[in-house]
C-alpha beads as a LAMMPS data file, in Angstrom:
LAMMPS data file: protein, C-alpha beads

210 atoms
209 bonds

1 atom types
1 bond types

-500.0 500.0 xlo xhi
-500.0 500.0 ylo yhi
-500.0 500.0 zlo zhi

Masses

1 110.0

Atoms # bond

1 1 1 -8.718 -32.639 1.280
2 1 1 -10.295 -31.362 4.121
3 1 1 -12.928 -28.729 3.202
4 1 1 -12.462 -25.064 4.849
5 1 1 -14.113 -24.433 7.682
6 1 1 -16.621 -21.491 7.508
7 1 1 -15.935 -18.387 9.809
8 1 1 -18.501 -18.528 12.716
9 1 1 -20.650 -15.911 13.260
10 1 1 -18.790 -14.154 16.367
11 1 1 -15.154 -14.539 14.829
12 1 1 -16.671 -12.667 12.299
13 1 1 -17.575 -10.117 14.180
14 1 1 -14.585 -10.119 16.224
15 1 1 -12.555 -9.252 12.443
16 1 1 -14.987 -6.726 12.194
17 1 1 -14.661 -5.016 15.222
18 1 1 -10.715 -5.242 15.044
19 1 1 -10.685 -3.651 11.835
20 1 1 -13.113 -1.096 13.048
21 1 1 -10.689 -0.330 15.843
22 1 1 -7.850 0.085 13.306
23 1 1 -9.320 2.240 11.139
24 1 1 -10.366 4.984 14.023
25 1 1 -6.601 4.212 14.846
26 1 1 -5.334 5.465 12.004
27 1 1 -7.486 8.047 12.177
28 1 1 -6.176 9.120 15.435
29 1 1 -2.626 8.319 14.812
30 1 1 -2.598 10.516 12.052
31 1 1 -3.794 13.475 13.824
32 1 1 -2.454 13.872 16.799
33 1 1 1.194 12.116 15.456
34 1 1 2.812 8.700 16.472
35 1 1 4.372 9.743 19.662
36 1 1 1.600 11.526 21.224
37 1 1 -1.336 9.570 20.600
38 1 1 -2.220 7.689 23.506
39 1 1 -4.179 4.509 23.506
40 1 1 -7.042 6.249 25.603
41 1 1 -7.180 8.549 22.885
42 1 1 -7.968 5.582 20.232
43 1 1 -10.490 3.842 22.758
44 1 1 -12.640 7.233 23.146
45 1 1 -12.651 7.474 19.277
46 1 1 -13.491 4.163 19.053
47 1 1 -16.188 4.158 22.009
48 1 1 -14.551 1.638 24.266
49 1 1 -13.253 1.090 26.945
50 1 1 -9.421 1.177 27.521
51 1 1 -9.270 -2.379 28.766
52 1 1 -11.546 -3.366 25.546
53 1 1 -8.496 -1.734 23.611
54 1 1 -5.532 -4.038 25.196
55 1 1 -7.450 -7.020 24.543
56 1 1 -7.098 -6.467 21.159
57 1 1 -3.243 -5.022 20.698
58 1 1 -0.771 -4.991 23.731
59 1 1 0.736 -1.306 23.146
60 1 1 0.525 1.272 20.789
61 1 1 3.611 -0.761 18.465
62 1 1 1.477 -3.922 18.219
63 1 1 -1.325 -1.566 17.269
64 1 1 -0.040 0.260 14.444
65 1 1 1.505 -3.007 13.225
66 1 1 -1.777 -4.857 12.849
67 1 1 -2.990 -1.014 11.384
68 1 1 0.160 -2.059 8.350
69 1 1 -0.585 -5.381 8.009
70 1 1 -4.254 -3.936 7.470
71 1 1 -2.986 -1.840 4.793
72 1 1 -0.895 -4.359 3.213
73 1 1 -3.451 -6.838 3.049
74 1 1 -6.100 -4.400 1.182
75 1 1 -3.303 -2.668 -1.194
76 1 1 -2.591 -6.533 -2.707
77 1 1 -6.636 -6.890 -2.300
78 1 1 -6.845 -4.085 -4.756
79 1 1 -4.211 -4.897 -6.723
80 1 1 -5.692 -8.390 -7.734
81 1 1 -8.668 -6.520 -8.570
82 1 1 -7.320 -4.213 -10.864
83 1 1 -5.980 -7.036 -12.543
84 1 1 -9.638 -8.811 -12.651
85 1 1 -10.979 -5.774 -14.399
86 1 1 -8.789 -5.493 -16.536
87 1 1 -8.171 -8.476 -18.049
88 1 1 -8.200 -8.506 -22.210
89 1 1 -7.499 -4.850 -22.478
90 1 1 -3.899 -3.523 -23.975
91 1 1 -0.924 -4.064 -21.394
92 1 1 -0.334 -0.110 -21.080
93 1 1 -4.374 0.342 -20.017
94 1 1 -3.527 -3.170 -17.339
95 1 1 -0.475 -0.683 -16.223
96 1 1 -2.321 2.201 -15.586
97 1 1 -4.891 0.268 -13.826
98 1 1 -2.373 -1.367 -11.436
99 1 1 -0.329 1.847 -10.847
100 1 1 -3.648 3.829 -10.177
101 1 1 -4.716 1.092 -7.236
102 1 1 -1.114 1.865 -6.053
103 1 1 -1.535 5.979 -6.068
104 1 1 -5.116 5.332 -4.952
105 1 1 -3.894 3.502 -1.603
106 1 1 -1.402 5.569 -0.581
107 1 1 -3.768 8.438 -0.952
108 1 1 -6.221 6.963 0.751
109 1 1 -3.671 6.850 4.010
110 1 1 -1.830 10.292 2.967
111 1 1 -1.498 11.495 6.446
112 1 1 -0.438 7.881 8.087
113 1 1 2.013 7.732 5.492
114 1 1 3.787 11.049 5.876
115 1 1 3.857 10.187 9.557
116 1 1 5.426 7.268 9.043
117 1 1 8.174 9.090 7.205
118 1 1 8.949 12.128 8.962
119 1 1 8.564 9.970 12.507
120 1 1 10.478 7.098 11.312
121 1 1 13.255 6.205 14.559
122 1 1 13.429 4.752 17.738
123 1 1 9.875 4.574 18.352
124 1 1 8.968 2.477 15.417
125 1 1 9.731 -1.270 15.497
126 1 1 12.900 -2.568 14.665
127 1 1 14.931 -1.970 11.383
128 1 1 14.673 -5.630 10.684
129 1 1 11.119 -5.280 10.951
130 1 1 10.749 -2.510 8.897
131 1 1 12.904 -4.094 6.580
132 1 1 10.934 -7.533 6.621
133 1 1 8.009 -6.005 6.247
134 1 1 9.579 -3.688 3.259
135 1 1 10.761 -6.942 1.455
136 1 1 7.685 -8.977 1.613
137 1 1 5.396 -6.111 -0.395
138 1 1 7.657 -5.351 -2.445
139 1 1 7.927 -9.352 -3.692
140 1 1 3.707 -9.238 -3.709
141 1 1 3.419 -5.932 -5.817
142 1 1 6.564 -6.853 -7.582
143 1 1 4.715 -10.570 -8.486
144 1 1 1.733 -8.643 -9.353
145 1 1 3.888 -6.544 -12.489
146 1 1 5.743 -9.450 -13.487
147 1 1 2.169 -11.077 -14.466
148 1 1 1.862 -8.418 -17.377
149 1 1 5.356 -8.719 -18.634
150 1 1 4.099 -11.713 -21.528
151 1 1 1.396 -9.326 -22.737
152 1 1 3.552 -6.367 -22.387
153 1 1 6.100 -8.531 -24.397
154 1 1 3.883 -10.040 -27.033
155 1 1 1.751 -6.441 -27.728
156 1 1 5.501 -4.998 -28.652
157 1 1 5.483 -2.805 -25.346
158 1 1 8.164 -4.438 -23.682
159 1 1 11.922 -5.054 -24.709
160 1 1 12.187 -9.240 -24.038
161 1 1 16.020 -8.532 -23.051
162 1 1 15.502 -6.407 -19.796
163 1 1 11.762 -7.963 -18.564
164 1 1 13.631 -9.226 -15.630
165 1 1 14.514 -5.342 -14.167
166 1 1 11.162 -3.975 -15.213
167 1 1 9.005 -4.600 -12.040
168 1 1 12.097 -2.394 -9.679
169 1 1 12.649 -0.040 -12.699
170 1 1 8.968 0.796 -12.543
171 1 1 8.409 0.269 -8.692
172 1 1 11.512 2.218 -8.167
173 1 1 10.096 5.375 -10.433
174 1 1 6.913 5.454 -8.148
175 1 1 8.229 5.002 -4.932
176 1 1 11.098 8.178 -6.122
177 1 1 7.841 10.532 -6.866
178 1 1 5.658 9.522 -4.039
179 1 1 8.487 10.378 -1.471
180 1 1 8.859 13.380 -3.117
181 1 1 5.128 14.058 -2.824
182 1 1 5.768 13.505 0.736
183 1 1 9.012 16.074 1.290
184 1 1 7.168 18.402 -0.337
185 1 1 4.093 18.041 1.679
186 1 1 1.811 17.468 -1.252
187 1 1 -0.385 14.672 -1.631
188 1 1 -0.092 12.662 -4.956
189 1 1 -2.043 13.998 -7.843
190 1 1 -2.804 10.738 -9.639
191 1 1 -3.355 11.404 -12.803
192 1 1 -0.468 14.201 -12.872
193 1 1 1.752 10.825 -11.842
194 1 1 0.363 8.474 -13.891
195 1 1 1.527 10.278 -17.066
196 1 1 4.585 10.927 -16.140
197 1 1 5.544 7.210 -14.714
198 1 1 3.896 5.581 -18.637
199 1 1 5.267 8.036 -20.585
200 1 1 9.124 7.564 -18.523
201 1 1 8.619 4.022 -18.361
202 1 1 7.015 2.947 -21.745
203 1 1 8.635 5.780 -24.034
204 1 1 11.600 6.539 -22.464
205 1 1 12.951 10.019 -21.314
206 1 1 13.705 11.030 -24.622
207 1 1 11.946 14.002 -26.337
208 1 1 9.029 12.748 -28.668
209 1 1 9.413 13.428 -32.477
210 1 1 8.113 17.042 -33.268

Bonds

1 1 1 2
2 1 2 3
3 1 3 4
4 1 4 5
5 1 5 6
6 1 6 7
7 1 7 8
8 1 8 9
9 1 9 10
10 1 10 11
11 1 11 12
12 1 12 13
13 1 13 14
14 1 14 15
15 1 15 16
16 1 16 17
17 1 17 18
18 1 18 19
19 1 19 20
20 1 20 21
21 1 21 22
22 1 22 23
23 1 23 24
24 1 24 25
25 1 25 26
26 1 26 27
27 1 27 28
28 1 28 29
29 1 29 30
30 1 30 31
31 1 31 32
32 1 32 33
33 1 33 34
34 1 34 35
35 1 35 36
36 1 36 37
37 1 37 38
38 1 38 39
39 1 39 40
40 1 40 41
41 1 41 42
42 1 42 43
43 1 43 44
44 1 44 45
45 1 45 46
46 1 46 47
47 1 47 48
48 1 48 49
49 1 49 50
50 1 50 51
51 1 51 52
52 1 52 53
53 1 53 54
54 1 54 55
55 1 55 56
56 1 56 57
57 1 57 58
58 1 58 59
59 1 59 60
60 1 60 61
61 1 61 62
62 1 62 63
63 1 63 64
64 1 64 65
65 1 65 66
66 1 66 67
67 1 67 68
68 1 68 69
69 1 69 70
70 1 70 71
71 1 71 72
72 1 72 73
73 1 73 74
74 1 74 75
75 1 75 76
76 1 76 77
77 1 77 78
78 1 78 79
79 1 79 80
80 1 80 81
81 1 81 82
82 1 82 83
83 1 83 84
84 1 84 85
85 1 85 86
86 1 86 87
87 1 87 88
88 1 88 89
89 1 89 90
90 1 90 91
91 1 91 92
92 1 92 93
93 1 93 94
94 1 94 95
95 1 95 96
96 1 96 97
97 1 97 98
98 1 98 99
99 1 99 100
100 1 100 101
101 1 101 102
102 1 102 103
103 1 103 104
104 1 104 105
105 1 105 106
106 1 106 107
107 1 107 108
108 1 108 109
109 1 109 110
110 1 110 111
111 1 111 112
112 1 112 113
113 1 113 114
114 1 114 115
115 1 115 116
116 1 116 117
117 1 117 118
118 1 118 119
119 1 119 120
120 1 120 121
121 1 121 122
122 1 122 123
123 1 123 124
124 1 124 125
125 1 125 126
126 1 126 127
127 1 127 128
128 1 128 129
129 1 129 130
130 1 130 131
131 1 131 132
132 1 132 133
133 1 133 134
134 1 134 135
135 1 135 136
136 1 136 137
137 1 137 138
138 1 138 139
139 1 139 140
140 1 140 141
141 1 141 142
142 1 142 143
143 1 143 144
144 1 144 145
145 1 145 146
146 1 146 147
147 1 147 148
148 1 148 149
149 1 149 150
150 1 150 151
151 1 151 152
152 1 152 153
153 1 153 154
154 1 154 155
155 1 155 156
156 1 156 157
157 1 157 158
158 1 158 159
159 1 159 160
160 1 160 161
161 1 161 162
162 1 162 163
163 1 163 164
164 1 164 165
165 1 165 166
166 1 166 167
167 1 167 168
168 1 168 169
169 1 169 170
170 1 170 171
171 1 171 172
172 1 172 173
173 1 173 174
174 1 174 175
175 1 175 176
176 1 176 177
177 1 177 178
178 1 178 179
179 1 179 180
180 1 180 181
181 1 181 182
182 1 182 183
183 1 183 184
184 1 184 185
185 1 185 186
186 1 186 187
187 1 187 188
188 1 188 189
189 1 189 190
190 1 190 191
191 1 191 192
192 1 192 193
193 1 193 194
194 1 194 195
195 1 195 196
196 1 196 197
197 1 197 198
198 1 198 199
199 1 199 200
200 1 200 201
201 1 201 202
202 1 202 203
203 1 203 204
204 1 204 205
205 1 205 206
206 1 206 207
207 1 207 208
208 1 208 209
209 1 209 210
């Protein structure tokens, strides 16, 4: 097999620079809104030039793209690591940890986020797109749940019989309160939702036992 070849000192710092750019991006984006940043705006934050910008992303679509794609790549990034830390401890304590990487991304890009939300239309890339993209994290975060199910089976957490609608039952739960975070205008308060999504998912809505 033909051994990986080693990033080269400049492509390295080509990544870097392009990630650099996306994060000011973001930071721009979610300011001043989607449809009125402009991609002077971005290059001033960033301290380039304007040119320096297009060589990098062709509009302002290609640019927040690459600024998903970012996030996408780092939520999984975390996700795995969550899962690295917290290997040999009880399945509900691997839950929380994977659900709190979740709430801890989407915090981290609050503002993007409710943009993305409230400005979702014409201006955005296509539906299929959107819906690509959409289907492909969920599969990756999905995978990611599924990898607990033996534990959660074996430690008596997890019914055998419905394993196979646990990952959407549970992804489904926390994408329902994080939009409602976001029509209410209130960031998520992580711990707040991490109680609530165990104790719904692993107890049940039922009251407890006085």
């Amino acid at each position: 097999m033909k051994p990986r070849s080693t990033p080269t000192l400049r492509a390295r710092m080509k990544e870097e620079a392009r990630a650099a750019i996306l994060d000011a991006a973001e930071q721009v984006l979610a300011e001043q809104g989607l449809s009125a940043t402009r991609m002077e705006d971005i290059a001033a934050r960033v301290g380039v030039a304007v040119g320096t910008l297009y060589n990098y992303f062709e509009d302002r679509e290609r640019l927040l793209r690459a600024i998903l794609d970012l996030h996408e790549q780092r939520l999984l990034a975390g996700l795995d690591a969550a899962l690295e830390r917290s290997a040999g401890t009880p399945y509900p304590e691997r839950l929380r940890g994977l659900l709190r990487a979740i709430l801890e991304h989407t915090l981290a890009h609050w503002r993007l986020f409710s943009l993305l939300v409230h400005e979702n239309g014409p201006r955005r890339a296509s539906a299929s797109e959107e819906l690509t993209r959409h289907q492909r994290l969920w599969r990756e975060v999905s995978e990611r749940v599924e990898r607990l199910h033996p534990e959660g089976v074996a430690q008596g957490a997890l019914r055998p019989e419905d394993v196979a609608h646990f990952p959407t039952l549970l992804l489904g739960m926390l994408q329902g309160l994080i939009l409602r975070q976001v029509i209410e205008e209130q960031p998520p308060r992580i711990e707040e939702l991490l109680g609530v999504l165990l104790r719904c998912f692993l107890e049940g809505a039922r009251p407890r036992p006085a």
